[in-house]
ZAKE-617058 format. One record per residue (C-alpha): residue number from 1; chain; z negated, x negated, y negated. Coordinates in nm, 2 decimals. Layout:
# ZAKE-617058
nr: NUM; kette: A; c3: Z; c1: X; c2: Y
...
***
This chain:
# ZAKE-617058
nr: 1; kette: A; c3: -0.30; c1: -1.62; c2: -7.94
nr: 2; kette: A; c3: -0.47; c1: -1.27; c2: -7.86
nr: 3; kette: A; c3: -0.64; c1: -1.45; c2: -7.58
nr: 4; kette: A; c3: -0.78; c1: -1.73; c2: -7.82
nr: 5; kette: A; c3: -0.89; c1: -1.46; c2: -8.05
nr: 6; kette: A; c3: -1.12; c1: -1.24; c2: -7.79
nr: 7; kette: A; c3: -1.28; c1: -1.58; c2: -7.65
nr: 8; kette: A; c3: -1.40; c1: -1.64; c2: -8.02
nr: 9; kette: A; c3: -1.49; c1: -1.26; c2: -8.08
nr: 10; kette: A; c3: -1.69; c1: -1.33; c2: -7.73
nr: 11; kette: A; c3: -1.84; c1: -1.65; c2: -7.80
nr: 12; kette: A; c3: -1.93; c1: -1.48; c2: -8.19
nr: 13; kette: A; c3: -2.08; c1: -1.19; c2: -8.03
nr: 14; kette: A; c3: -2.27; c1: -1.34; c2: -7.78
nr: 15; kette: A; c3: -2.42; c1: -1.60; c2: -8.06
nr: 16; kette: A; c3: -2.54; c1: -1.28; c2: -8.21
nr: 17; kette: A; c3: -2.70; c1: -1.15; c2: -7.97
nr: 18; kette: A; c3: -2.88; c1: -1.44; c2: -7.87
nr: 19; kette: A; c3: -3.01; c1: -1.50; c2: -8.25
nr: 20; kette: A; c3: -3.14; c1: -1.17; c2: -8.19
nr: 21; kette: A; c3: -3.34; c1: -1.17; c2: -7.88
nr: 22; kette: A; c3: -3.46; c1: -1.52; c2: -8.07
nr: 23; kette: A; c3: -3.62; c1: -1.36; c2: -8.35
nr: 24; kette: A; c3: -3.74; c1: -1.03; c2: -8.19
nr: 25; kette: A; c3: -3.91; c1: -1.28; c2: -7.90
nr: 26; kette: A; c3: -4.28; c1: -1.18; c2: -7.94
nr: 27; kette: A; c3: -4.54; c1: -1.46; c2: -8.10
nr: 28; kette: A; c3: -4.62; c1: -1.65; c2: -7.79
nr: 29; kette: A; c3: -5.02; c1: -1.63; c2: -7.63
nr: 30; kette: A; c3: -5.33; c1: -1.81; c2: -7.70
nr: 31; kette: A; c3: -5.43; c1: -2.01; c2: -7.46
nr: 32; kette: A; c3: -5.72; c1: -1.82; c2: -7.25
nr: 33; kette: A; c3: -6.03; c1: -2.00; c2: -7.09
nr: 34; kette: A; c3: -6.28; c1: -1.81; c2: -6.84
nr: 35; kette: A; c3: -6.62; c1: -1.84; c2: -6.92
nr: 36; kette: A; c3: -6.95; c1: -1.76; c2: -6.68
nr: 37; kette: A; c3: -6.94; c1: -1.38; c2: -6.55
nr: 38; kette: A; c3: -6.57; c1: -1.43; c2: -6.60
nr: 39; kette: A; c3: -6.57; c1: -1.39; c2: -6.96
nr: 40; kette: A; c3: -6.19; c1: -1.44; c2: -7.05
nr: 41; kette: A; c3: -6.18; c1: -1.55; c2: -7.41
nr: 42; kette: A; c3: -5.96; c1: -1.76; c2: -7.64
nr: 43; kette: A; c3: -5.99; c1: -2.09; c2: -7.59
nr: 44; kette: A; c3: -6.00; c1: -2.20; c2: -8.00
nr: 45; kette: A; c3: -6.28; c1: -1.99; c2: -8.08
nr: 46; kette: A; c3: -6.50; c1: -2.10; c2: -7.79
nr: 47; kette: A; c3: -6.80; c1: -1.96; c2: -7.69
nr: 48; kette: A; c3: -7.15; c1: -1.95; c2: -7.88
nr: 49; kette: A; c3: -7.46; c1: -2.03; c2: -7.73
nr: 50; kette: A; c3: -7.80; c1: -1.83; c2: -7.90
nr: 51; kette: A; c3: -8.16; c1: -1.97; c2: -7.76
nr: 52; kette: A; c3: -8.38; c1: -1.70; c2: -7.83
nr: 53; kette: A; c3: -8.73; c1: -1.76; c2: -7.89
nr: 54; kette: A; c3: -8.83; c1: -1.60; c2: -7.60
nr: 55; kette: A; c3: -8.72; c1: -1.82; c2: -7.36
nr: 56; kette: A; c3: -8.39; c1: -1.63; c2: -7.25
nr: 57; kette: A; c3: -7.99; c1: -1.69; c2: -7.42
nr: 58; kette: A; c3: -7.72; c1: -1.53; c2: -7.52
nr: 59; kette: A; c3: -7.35; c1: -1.57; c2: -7.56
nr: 60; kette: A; c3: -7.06; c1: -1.44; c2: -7.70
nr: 61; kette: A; c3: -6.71; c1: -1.48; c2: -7.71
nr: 62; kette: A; c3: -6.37; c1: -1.39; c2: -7.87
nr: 63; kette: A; c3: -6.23; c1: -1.18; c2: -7.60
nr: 64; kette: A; c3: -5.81; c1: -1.16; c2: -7.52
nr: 65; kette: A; c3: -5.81; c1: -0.83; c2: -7.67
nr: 66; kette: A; c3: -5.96; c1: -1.02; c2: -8.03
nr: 67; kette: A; c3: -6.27; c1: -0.79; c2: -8.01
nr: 68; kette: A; c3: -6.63; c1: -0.97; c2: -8.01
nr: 69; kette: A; c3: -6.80; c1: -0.99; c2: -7.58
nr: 70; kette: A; c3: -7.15; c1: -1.06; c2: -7.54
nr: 71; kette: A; c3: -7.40; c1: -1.10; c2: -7.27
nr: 72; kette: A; c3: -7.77; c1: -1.18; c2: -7.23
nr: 73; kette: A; c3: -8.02; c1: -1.33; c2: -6.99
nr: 74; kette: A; c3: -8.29; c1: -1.09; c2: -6.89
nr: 75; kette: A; c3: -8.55; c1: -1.31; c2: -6.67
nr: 76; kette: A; c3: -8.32; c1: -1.60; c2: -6.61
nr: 77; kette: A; c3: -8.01; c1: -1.34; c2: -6.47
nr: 78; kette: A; c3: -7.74; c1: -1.30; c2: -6.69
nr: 79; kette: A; c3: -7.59; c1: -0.91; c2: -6.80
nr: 80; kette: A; c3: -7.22; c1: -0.80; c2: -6.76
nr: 81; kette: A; c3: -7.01; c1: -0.89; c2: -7.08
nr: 82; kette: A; c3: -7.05; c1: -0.64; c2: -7.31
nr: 83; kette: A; c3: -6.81; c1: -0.55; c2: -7.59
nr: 84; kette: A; c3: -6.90; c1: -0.54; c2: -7.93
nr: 85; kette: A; c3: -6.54; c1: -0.42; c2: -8.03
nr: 86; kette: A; c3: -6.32; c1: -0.49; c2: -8.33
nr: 87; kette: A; c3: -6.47; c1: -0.71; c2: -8.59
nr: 88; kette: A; c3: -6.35; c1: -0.43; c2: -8.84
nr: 89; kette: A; c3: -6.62; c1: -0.25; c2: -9.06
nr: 90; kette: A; c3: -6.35; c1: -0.04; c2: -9.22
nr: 91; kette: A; c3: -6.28; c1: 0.14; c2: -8.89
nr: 92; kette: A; c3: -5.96; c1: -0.04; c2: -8.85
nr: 93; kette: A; c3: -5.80; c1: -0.23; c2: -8.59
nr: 94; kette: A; c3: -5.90; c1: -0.58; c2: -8.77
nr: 95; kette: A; c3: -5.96; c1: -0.88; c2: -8.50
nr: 96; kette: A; c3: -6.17; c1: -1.17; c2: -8.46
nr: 97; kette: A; c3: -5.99; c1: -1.47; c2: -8.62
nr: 98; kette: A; c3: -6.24; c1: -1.71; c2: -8.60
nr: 99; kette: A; c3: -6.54; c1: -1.88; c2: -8.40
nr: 100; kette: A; c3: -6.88; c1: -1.70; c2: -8.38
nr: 101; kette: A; c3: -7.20; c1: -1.81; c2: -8.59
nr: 102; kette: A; c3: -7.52; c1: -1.65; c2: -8.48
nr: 103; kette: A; c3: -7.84; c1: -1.71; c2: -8.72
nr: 104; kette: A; c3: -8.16; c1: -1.57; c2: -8.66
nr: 105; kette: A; c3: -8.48; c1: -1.54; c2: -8.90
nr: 106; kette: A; c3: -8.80; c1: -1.35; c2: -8.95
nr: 107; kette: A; c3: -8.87; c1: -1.05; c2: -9.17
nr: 108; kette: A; c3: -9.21; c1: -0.84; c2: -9.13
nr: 109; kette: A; c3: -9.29; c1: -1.04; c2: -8.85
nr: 110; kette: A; c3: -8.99; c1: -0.93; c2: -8.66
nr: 111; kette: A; c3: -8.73; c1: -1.14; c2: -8.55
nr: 112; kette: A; c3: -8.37; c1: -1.12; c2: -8.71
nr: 113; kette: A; c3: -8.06; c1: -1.21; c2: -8.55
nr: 114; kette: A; c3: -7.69; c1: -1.25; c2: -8.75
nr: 115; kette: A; c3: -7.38; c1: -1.24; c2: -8.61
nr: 116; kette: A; c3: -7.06; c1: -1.33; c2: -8.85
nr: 117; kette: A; c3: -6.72; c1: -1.42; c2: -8.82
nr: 118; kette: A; c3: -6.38; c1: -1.36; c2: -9.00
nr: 119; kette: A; c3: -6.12; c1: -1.09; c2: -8.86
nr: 120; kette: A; c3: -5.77; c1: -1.07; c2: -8.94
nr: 121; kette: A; c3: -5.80; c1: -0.91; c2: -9.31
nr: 122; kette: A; c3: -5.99; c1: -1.22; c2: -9.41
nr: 123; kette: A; c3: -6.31; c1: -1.05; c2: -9.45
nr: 124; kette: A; c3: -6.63; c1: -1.19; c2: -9.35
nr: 125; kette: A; c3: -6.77; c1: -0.95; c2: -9.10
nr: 126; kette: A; c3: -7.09; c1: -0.94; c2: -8.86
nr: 127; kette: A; c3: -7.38; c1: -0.74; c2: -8.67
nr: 128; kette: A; c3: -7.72; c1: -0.78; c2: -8.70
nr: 129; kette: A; c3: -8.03; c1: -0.70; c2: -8.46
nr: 130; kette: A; c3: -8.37; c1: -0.62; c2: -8.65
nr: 131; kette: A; c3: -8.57; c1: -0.75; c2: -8.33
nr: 132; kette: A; c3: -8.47; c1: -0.89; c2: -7.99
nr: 133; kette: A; c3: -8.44; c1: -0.62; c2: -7.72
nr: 134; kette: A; c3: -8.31; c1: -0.38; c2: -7.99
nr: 135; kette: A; c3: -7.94; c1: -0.26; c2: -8.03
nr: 136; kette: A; c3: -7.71; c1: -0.40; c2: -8.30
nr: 137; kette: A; c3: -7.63; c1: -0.24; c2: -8.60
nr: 138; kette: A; c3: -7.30; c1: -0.16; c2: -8.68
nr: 139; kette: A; c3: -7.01; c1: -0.38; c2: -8.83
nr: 140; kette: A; c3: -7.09; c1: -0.49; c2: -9.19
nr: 141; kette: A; c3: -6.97; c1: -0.72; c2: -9.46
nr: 142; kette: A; c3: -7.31; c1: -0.93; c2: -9.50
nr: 143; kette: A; c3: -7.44; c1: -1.06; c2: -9.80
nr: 144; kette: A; c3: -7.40; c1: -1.40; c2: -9.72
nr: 145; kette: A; c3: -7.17; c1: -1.66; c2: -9.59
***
């Protein structure tokens, strides 16, 4: 009878235990693709494509750290992938949760160039560059989208 009872206790614990290593298992990866310049992204969030007016393109990418890559052609060679970091203009640690849209339009003769997406708050974040060859501005909620 004592024997019968440990194997239960046994088979009871062990049951346990496995539910628990179940539901502390961590969420399982995104799938990853590589892109050109080995650009490893996430595969559902793909990669944009920006002609610029100039003649050269840019891309960018959701990397597998959730922060925004980009690169750019200068003369037909393409630059390292850059990071653009967190999609988070509340200085958190908010990340991309969506594909990239990149819009570009004129103001004072100079060309504009939007880049929005949504992070992991919900928020509809991007960058924008007041004229091609400049930097971009720092992580903002835009008035738009």
């Amino acid at each position: 009878m004592h024997r019968v009872k440990r194997i239960k206790a046994a088979v009871v614990a062990v049951t346990a235990i496995a539910g628990l290593a179940v539901s502390i298992t961590p969420v399982q990866a995104a799938d990853t693709c590589t892109a050109g310049g080995n650009g490893k992204y996430i595969c559902k969030y793909g990669v944009t494509k920006h002609d610029l007016p100039n003649g050269e393109d840019e891309q960018f990418l959701v990397g597998t750290d959730y922060a925004v890559w980009w690169r750019i052609t200068t003369n037909g060679s393409w630059s390292k992938w850059t990071s653009m970091g967190k999609p988070d203009p509340a200085g958190g640690q908010a990340n991309a949760a969506s594909s990239i849209t990149v819009t570009d339009w004129y103001s004072g003769g100079e060309l504009r160039t939007s880049m929005v997406l949504k992070n992991t708050n919900g928020a509809t974040v991007g960058k924008m560059r007041l004229d091609t060859g400049k930097g971009w501005l720092p992580w903002d909620f835009p008035n738009c989208c």
